[in-house]
C-alpha positions as a Markdown table, in Angstrom:
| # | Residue | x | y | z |
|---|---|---|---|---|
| 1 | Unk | 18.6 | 35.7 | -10.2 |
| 2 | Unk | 19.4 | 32.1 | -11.2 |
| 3 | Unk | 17.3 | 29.8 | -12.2 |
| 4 | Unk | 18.0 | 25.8 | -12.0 |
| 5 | Unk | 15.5 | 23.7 | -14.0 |
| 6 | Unk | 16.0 | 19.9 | -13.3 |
| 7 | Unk | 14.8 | 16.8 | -15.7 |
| 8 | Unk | 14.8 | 13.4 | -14.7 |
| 9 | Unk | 15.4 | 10.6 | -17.3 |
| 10 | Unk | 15.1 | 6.6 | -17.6 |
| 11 | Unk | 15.4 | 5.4 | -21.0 |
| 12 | Unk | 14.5 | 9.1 | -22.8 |
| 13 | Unk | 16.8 | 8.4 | -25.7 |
| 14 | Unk | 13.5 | 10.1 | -28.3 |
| 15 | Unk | 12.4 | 13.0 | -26.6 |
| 16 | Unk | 15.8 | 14.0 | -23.8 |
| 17 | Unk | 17.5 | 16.0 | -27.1 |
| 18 | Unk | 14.3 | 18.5 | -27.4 |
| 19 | Unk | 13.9 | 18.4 | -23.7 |
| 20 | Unk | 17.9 | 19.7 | -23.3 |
| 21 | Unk | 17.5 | 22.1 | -26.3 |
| 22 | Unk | 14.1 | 23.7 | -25.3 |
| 23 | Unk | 16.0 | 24.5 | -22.2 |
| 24 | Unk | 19.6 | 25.6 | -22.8 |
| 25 | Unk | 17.9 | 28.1 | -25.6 |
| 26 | Unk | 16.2 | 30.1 | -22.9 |
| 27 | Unk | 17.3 | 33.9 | -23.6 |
| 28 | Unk | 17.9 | 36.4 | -21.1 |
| 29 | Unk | 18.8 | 34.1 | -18.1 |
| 30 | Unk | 21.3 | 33.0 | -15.5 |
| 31 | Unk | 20.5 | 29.4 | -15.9 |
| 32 | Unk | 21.6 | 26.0 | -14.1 |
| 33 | Unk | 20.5 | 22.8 | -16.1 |
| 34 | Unk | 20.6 | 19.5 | -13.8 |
| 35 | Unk | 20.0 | 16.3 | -15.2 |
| 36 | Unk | 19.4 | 13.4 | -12.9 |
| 37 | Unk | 19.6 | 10.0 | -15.1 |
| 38 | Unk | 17.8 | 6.7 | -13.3 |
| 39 | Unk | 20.8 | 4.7 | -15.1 |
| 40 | Unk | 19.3 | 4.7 | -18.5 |
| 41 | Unk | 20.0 | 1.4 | -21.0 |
| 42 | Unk | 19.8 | 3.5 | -24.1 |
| 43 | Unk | 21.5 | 6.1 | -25.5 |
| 44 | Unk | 19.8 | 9.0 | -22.7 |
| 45 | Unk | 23.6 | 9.7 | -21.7 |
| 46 | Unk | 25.3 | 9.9 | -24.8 |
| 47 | Unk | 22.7 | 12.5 | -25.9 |
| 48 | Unk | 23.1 | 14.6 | -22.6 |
| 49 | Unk | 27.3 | 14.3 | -22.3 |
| 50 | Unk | 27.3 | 15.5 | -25.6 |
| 51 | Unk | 25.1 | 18.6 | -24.9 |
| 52 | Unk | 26.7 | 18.8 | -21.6 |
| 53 | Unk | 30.4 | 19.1 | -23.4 |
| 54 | Unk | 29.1 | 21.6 | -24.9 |
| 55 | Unk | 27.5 | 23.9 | -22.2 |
| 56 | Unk | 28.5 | 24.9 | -19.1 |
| 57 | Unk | 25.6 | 25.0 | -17.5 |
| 58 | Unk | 24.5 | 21.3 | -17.4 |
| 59 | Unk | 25.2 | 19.5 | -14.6 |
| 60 | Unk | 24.2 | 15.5 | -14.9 |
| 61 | Unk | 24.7 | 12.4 | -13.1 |
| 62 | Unk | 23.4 | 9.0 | -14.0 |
| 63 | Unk | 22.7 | 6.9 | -10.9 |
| 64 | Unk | 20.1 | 3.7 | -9.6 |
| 65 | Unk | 17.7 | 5.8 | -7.7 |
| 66 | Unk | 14.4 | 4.8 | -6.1 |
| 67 | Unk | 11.7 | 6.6 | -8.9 |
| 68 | Unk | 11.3 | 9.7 | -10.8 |
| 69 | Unk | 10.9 | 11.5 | -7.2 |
| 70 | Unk | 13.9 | 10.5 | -5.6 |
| 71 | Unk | 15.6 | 11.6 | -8.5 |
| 72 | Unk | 13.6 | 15.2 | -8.4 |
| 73 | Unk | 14.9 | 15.6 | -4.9 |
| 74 | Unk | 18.6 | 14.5 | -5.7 |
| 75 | Unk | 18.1 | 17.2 | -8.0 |
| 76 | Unk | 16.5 | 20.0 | -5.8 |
| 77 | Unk | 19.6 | 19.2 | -3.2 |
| 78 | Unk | 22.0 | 20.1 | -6.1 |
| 79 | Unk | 20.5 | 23.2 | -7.3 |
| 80 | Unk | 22.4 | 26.8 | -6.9 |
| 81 | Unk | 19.4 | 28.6 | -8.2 |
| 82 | Unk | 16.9 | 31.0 | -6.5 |
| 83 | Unk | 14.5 | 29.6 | -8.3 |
| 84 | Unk | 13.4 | 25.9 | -9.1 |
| 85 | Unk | 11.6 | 24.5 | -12.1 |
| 86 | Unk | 11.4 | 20.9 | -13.1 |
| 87 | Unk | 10.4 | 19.2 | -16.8 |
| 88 | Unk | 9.8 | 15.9 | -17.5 |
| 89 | Unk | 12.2 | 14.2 | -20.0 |
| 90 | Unk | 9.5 | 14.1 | -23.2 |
| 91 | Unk | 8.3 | 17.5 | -22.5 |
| 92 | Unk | 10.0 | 20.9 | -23.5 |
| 93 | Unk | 9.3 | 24.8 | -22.5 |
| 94 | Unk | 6.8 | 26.2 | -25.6 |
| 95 | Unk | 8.9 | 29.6 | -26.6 |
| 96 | Unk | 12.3 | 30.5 | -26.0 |
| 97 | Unk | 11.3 | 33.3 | -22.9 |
| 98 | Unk | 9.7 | 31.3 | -20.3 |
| 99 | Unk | 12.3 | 31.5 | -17.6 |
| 100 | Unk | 12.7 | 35.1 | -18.7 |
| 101 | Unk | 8.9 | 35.2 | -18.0 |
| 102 | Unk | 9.2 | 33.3 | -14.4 |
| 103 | Unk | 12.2 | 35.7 | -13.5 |
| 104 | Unk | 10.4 | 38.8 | -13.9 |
| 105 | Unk | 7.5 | 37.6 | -12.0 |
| 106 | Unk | 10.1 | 36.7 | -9.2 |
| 107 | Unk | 11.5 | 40.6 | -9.3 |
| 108 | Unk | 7.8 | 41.0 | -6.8 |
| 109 | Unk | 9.5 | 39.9 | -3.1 |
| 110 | Unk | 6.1 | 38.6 | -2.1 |
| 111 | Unk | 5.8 | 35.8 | -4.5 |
| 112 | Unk | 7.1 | 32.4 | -3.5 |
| 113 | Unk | 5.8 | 30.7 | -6.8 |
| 114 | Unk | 4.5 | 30.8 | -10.2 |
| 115 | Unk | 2.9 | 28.5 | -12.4 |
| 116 | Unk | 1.9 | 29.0 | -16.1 |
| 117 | Unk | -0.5 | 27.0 | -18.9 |
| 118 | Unk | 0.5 | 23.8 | -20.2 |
| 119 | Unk | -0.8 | 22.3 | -23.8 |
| 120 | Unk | -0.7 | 18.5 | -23.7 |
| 121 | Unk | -0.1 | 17.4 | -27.4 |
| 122 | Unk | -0.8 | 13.8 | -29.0 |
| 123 | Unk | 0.0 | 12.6 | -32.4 |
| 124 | Unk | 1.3 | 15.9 | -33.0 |
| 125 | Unk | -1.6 | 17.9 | -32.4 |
| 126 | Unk | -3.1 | 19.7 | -29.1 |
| 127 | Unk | -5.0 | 17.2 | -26.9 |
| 128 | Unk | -5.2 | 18.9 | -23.4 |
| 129 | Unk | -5.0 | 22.1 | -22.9 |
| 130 | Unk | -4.6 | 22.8 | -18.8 |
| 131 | Unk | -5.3 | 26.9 | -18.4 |
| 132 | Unk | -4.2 | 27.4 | -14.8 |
| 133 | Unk | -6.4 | 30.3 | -13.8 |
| 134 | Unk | -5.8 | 32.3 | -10.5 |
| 135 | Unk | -4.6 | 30.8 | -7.4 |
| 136 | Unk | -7.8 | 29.3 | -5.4 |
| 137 | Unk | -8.4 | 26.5 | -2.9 |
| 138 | Unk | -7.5 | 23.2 | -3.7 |
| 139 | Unk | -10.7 | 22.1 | -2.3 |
| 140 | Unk | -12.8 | 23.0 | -5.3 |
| 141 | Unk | -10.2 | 20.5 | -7.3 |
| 142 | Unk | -8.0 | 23.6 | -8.7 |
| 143 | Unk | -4.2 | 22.8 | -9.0 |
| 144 | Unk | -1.4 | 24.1 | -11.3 |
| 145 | Unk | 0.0 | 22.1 | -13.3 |
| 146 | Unk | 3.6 | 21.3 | -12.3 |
| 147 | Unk | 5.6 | 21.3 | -15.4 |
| 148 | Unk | 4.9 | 24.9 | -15.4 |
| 149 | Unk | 5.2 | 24.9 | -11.3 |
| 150 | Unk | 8.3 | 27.4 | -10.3 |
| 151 | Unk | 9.1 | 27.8 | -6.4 |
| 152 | Unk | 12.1 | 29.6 | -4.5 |
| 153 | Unk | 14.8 | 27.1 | -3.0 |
| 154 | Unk | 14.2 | 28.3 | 0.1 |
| 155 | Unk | 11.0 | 26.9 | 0.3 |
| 156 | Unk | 11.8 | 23.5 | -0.3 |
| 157 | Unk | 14.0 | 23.9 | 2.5 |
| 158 | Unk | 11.5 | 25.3 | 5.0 |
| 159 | Unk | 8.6 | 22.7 | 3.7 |
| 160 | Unk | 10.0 | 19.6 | 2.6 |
| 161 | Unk | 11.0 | 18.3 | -0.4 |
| 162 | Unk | 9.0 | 15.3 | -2.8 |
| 163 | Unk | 7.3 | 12.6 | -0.3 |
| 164 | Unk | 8.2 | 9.2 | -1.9 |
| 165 | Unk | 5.5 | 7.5 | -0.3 |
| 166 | Unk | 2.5 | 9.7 | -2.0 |
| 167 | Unk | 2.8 | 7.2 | -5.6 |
| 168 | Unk | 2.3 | 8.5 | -9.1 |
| 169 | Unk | 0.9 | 12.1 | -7.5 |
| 170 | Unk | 3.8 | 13.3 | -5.0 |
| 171 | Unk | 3.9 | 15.8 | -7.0 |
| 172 | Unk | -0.1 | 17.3 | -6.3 |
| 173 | Unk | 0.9 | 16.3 | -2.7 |
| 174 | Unk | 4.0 | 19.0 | -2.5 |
| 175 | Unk | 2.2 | 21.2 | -4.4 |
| 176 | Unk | -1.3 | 21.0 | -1.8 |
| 177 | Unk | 1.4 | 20.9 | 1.2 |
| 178 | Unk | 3.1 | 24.3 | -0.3 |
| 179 | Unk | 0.0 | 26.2 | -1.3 |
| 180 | Unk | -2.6 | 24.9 | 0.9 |
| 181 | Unk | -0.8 | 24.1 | 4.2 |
| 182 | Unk | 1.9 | 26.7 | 4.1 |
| 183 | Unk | 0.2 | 29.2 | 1.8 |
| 184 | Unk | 3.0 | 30.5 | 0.2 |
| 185 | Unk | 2.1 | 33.5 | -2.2 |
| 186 | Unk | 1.7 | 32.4 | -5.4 |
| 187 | Unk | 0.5 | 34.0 | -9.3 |
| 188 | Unk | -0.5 | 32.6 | -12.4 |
| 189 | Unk | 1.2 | 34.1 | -15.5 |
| 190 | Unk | -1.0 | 33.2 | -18.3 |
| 191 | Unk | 1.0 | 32.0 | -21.0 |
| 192 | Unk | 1.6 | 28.3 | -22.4 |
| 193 | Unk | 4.8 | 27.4 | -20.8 |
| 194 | Unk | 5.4 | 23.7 | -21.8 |
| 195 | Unk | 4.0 | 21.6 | -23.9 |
| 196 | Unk | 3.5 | 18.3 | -23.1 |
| 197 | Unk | 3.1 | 14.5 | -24.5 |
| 198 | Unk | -0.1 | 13.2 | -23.4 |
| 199 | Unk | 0.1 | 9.9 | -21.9 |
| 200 | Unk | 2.5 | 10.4 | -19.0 |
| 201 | Unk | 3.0 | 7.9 | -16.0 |
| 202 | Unk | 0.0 | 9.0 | -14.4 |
| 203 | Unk | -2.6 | 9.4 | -16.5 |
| 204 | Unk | -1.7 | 6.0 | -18.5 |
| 205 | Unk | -4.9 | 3.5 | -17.7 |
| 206 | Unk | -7.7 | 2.5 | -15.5 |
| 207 | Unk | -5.6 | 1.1 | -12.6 |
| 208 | Unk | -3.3 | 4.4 | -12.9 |
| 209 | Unk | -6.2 | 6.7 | -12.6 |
| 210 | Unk | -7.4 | 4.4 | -9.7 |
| 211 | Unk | -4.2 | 4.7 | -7.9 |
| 212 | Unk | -4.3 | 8.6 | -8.6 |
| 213 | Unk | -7.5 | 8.9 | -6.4 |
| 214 | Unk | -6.1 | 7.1 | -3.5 |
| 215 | Unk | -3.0 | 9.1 | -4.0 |
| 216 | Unk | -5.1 | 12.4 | -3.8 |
| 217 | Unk | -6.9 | 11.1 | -0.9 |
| 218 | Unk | -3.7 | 10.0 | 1.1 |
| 219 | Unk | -2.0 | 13.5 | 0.2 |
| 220 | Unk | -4.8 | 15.1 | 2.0 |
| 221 | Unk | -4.7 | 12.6 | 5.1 |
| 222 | Unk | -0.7 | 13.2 | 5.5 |
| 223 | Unk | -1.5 | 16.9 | 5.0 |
| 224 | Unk | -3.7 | 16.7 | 8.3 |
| 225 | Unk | -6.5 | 17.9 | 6.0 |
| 226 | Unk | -10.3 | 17.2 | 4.9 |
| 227 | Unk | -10.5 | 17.1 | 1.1 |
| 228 | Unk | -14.3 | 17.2 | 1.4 |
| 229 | Unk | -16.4 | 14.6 | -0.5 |
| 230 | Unk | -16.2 | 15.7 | -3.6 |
| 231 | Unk | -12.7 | 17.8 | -4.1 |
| 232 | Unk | -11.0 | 14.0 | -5.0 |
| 233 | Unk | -13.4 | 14.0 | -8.1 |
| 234 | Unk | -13.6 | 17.5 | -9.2 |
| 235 | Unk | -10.1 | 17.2 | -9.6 |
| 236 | Unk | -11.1 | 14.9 | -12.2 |
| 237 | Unk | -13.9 | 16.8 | -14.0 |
| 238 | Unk | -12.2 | 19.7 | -14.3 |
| 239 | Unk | -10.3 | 17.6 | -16.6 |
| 240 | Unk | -12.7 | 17.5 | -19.0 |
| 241 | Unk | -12.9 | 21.1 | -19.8 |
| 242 | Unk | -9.3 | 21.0 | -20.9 |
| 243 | Unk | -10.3 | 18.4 | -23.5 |
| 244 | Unk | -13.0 | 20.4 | -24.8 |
| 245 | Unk | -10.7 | 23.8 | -25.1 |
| 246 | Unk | -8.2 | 22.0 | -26.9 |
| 247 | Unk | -10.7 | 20.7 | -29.3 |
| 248 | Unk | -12.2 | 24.2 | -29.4 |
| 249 | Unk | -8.7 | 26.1 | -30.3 |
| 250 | Unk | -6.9 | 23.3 | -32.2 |
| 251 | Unk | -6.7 | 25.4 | -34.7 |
| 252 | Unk | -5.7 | 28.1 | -33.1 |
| 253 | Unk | -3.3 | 26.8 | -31.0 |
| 254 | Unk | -1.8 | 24.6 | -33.9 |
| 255 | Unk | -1.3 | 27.9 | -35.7 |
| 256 | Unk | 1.1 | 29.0 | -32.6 |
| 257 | Unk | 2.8 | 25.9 | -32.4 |
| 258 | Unk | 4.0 | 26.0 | -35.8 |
| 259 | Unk | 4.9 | 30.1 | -36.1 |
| 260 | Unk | 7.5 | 31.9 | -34.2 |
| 261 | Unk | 5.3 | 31.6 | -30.5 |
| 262 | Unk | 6.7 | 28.2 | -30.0 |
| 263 | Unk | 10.5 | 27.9 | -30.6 |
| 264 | Unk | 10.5 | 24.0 | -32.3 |
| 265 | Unk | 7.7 | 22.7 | -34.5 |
| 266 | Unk | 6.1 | 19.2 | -33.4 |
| 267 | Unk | 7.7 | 16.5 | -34.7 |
């Protein structure tokens, strides 16, 4: 079973190198790695050439595209793997197993997807800590969190791939059109695949979260769906546990980020 994980980058020259190593150190694993550069200013692509020179299995092209989605679909249409996983270019997979992880969960025929746990981190210590839980409605304001968001190719081919139209959340759109619309079988493997810099495109200011809600809302309309009145905003509020768990384990957590759990310290 192959699996091809995809990063897009614009201008990642601090954070692509842990990104590409968190990756290509993955044990036990047939593995595609697919870089798709927005035609990065910096030096994004003299970091990646040189990691790809020296592995096989990176793929990369640097190319104008029209946002981070566009590029996660020029990706998805170059992948060979059964299965696809995406991370962001300032994120990196927490232990050196995950895809191991996601391919035995794969070895059940049912399952379409997986998703795992993801630890947002700021100034070095855990911020956010998103525990999935078991797959539920959408309605309620339950999502995985797609980082740690694995689906068969074949899915994106039967159900379309990132809309470019749904803003800052396409990515809760494919994600509510895969699980809620076509209710493809899904589990939660609860372990912390990724960690994560707080402060991402999406969750950067008031006008961003503003523009968030009325990309939820128009994800559900395109869907054909009814959110309800208050599934919008409990996607918010279950925010705020994630907060308080991170607070509540920062110990804990930080203890596992610095031993052998997570495969590179914070830095």
């Amino acid at each position: 079973m192959k699996i091809s994980i995809i990063t897009t980058s614009y201008n990642s020259e601090k954070t692509i190198a842990q990104t590409i190593e968190s990756v290509i150190n993955q044990k036990r694993i047939d593995l595609e790695y697919i870089i798709i550069d927005g035609f990065s200013q910096d030096l994004t692509m003299d970091i990646v050439k040189k990691h790809e020179k020296n592995n096989k299995n990176i793929i990369s092209i640097s190319e104008k595209d029209n946002g981070m989605y566009d590029a996660m679909n020029k990706g998805i249409k170059m992948a060979s793997g059964d299965i696809i996983g995406i991370l962001n270019s300032d994120d990196r997979y927490a232990y050196d197993t995950v895809l191991y992880d996601v391919a035995n969960a794969f070895k059940n025929k049912k399952i379409d997807c997986c998703y795992g746990n993801i630890l947002y981190v700021k100034n070095n210590k855990p911020y956010r800590y998103w525990i999935s839980g078991a797959p539920r409605t959408f309605k309620y304001g339950w999502m995985p969190p797609h980082p740690a968001f694995f689906v068969k190719r074949d899915v994106y081919d039967k159900y379309g791939f990132f809309r470019l139209d749904c803003g800052v959340n396409a990515d809760y759109e494919i994600m509510l059109r895969f699980l809620e619309v076509y209710k493809i079988k899904s589990t939660w493997i609860n372990k912390t695949f990724v960690l994560m810099q707080a402060g991402g495109r999406s969750n950067n200011g008031l006008q961003s979260r503003i523009d968030a809600i009325h990309d939820n809302k128009y994800a559900w309309q395109k869907n054909g769906l009814n959110p309800g009145f208050l599934t919008i905003y409990l996607k918010k509020i279950r925010k705020l546990s994630q907060y308080l768990l991170a607070k509540i384990f920062s110990k804990r957590l930080s203890k596992k980020i610095y031993g052998n759990t997570f495969i590179t310290k914070l830095k």
